[in-house]
N, C-alpha and C positions, 0 to 999 in steps of 0.2 A: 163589129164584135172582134174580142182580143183574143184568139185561141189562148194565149200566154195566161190570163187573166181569168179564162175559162179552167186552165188547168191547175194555177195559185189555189182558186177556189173551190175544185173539188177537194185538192190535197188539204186543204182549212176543214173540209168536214172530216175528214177520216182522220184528221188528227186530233180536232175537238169531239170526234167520238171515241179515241182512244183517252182523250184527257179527263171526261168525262164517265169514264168505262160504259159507254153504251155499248163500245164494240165488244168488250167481255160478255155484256150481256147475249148481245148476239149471237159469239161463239158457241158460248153455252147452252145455248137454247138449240141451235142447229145439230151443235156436238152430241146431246143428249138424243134430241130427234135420231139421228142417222143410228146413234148406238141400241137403243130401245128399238126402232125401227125394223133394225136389220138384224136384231138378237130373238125379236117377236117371228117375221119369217120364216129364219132358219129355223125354230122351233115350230113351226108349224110345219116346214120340208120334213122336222125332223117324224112328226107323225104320219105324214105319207110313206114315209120310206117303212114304218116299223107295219104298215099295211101291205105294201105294195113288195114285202123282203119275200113271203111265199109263192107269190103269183110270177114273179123274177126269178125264183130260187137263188136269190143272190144274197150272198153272205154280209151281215153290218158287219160294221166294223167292231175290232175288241175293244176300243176305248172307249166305245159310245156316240163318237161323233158323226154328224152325217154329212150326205152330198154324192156317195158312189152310186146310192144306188137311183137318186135323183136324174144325176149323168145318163146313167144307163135307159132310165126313162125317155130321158129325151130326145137319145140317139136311135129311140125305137120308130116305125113308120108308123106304127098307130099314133103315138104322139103326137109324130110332126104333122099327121095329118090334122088332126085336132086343132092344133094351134098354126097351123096354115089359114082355118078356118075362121079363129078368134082374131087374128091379127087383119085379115082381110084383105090386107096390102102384099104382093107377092115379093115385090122388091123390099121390104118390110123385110119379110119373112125370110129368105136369100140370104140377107143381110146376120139377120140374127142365128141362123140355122147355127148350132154346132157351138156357138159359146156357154160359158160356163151358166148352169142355172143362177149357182147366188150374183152372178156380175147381172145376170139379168135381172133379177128381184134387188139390186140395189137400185137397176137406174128404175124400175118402175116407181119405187121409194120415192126416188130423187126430184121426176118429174109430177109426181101427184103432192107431195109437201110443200115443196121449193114457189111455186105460186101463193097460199096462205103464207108460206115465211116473208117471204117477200112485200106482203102487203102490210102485214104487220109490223116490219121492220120499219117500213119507211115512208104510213099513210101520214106518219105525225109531220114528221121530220120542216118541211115548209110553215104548217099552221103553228107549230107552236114558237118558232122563231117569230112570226110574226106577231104574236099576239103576247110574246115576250118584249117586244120590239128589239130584240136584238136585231134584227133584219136592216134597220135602218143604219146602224156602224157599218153591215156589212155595205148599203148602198151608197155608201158614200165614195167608196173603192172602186166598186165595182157594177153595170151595168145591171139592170133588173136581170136580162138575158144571159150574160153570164154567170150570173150566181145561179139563175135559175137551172145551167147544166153544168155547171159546178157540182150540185145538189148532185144531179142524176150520177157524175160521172162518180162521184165520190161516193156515193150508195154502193155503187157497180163494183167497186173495189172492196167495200167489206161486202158482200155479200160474196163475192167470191174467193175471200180470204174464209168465210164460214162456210161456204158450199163445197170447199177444195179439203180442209179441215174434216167436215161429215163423212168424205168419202175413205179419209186416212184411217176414221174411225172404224167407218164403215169395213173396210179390208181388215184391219185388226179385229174385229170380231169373228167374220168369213176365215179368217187366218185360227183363231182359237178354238172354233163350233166346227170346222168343217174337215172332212178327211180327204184323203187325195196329195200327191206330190205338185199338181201342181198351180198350188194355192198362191204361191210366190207371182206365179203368171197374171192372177187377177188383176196386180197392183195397176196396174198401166192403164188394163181395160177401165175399171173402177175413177181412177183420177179424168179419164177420154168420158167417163159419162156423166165426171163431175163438171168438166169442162161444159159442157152439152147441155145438162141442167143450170149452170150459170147462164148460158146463152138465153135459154127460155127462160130466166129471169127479167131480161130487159125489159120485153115487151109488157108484163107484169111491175115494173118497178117506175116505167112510165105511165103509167095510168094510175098506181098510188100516189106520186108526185103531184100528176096530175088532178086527181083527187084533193088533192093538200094544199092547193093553190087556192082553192075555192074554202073551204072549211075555216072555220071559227075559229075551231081548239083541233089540239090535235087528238081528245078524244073520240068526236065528232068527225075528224077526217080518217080516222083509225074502222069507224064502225060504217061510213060512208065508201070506204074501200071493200071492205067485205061485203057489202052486198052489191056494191060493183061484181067482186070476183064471181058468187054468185049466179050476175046476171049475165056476165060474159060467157061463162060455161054453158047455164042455158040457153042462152041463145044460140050458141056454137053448135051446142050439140041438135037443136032442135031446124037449123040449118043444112046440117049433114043428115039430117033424116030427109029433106028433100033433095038430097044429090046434087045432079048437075047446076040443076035449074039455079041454085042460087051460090054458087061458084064462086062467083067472083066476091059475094057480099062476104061468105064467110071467110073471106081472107084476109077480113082485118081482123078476127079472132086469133089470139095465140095458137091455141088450142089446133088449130086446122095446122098449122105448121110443124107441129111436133111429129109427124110421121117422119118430115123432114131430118129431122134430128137422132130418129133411130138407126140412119143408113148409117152404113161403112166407107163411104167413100167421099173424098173430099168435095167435090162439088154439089153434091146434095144439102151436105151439111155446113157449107158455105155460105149457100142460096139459102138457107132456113135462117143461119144466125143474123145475116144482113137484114131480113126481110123482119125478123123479130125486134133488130135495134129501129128499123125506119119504124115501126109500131111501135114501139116504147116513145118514140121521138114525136108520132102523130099526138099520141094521148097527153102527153105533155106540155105538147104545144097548144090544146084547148083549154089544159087548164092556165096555160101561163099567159094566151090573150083574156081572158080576166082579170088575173093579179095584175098586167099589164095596166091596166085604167085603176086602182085600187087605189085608195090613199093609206099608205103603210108607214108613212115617215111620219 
C-alpha cells in the first residue's frame, strides 16, 4: 500500500465532491442542522428561565435574551447534584462542572446528530461509484485498498469541514439569543466540541463505508446504514445495561467511548479519538474484505 496514493485519493474525493457540490450540499444540511438545532434549545432555555426567574429572584434580562439565569442555575448545588446524578460518570461530571450551559447544549447537539449525518452522508458514496462503474477508472490508478481509504479519508475531511462549520453557526446564534459578556469565551469551547464530535464521527463513517462496500445502489447502502446505526445504538445501550459483565464487548460500540470525549483533559480524549478511528477502520475493513473478491471492473 502507497500512503502517497492513499492520500491522491482521498483529496480526488473531496474535490469531486466539491466539483459536483455534494459538499454544498453537505454544508447546508449540517449548517442548517447546528442553526435550527441550537436556536430550538436556547428557546426552550429561554422558557425555563421565564419559570425558574421567581423561584431565583433573579432579574431577565431587558433585551429579552437568555442564559443568566440558566448560569445561575447551574452553579447552584441542587443542580449539580441532579446532574451529577444524570451524568453518572464523576470524572464526566468534574469535567463539565462550571462550563457555559449553551457550550454544553451544543455539544450534546453535536454528539446525538453528527452519527445520523454521517451515515447519511457517506452510506452511498462506495455503492454508487460502483454501480456507476466509475470505480473501475479509478482502479486502474490505484489499489482496491487504497481507494478504499482514500474514500474514508476523504469523507473525514468534509465532514469536518461541515462539523467545524455547524459549530461557527452554532456560536453565532448563542452569540445573538444569549445574554452575558462572556459569550465571546464560548467560541473556543464550542469549535473543542466540534472537534470532539468530528472524532466520534470516524467510528460512524467507517461502518457507513463499510456498509457501501456491500450494497447495490447507494440507495440501498443509504437505508442499510440506518438500520445499522439503529442497531449499533441498541445493542450499546442494551450492553451497558449489563455492566461489567460485558465490558469489553461494548467497546466495539461508538457509543461506549463517547464519555471518553466529554473529558477535559488530553489524555482521555486522545485514547477515545484513537480508539474511535481503529473502529471506523475495523468496520471498514469487513466491508472491504468483500468488495475485495467482487467483480467491479
Amino acid at each position: 500500500m502507497r500512503l502517497r496514493l492513499v492520500w491522491q485519493s482521498g483529496l480526488f474525493e473531496l474535490f469531486d465532491s466539491l466539483r459536483s457540490r455534494r459538499a454544498l450540499v453537505v454544508l447546508v444540511i449540517y449548517l442548517a442542522a447546528s442553526l435550527l438545532g441550537m436556536n430550538g434549545t436556547i428557546s426552550a432555555l429561554g422558557k425555563i428561565e421565564s419559570q425558574l426567574a421567581g423561584v431565583l429572584a433573579v432579574e431577565t434580562p431587558a433585551d429579552g435574551r437568555s442564559g443568566v439565569i440558566s448560569k445561575t442555575l447551574w452553579q447552584s448545588d441542587h443542580f449539580k447534584r441532579m446532574v451529577r446524578r444524570s451524568v453518572g460518570n464523576s470524572l464526566v461530571y468534574d469535567d463539565i462542572c462550571g462550563k457555559h450551559p449553551a457550550e454544553l447544549l451544543y455539544a450534546w447537539l453535536a454528539f446525538m446528530f453528527v452519527p445520523l449525518f454521517t451515515i447519511l452522508v457517506a452510506s452511498n458514496r462506495i455503492a454508487d461509484d460502483v454501480r456507476s462503474g466509475a470505480v473501475r477508472y479509478m482502479l486502474t490508478r490505484v489499489t482496491r485498498l487504497e481507494w478504499t481509504l482514500g474514500k474514508f479519508f476523504g469523507n473525514a475531511l468534509l465532514l469536518a469541514a461541515g462539523i467545524l462549520l455547524g459549530s461557527v453557526a452554532a456560536w453565532c446564534v448563542a452569540a445573538f439569543r444569549l445574554a452575558g459578556a462572556d459569550i465571546v469565551m464560548l467560541f473556543p469551547g464550542m469549535l473543542a466540541w466540534g472537534l470532539k464530535a468530528w472524532a466520534y464521527s470516524l467510528a460512524w463513517l467507517g461502518l457507513a463505508l463499510g456498509v457501501s462496500h456491500i450494497a447495490r445502489s447507494g440507495t440501498r447502502a443509504t437505508s442499510i446504514g440506518v438500520f445499522a446505526l439503529v442497531a449499533w445504538s441498541a445493542a450499546s445501550a442494551s450492553l451497558a445495561h449489563f455492566g461489567e459483565r460485558f465490558s469489553v464487548l461494548a467497546r466495539l460500540f461508538p457509543s461506549s467511548v463517547e464519555n471518553m470525549l466529554w473529558r477535559s483533559s488530553f489524555a482521555p480524549v486522545a485514547c477515545g479519538t484513537a480508539w474511535l478511528l481503529l473502529l471506523g477502520l475495523l468496520y471498514l475493513s469487513f466491508g472491504y474484505s468483500l468488495f475485495s473478491r467482487r467483480d467491479v471492473r
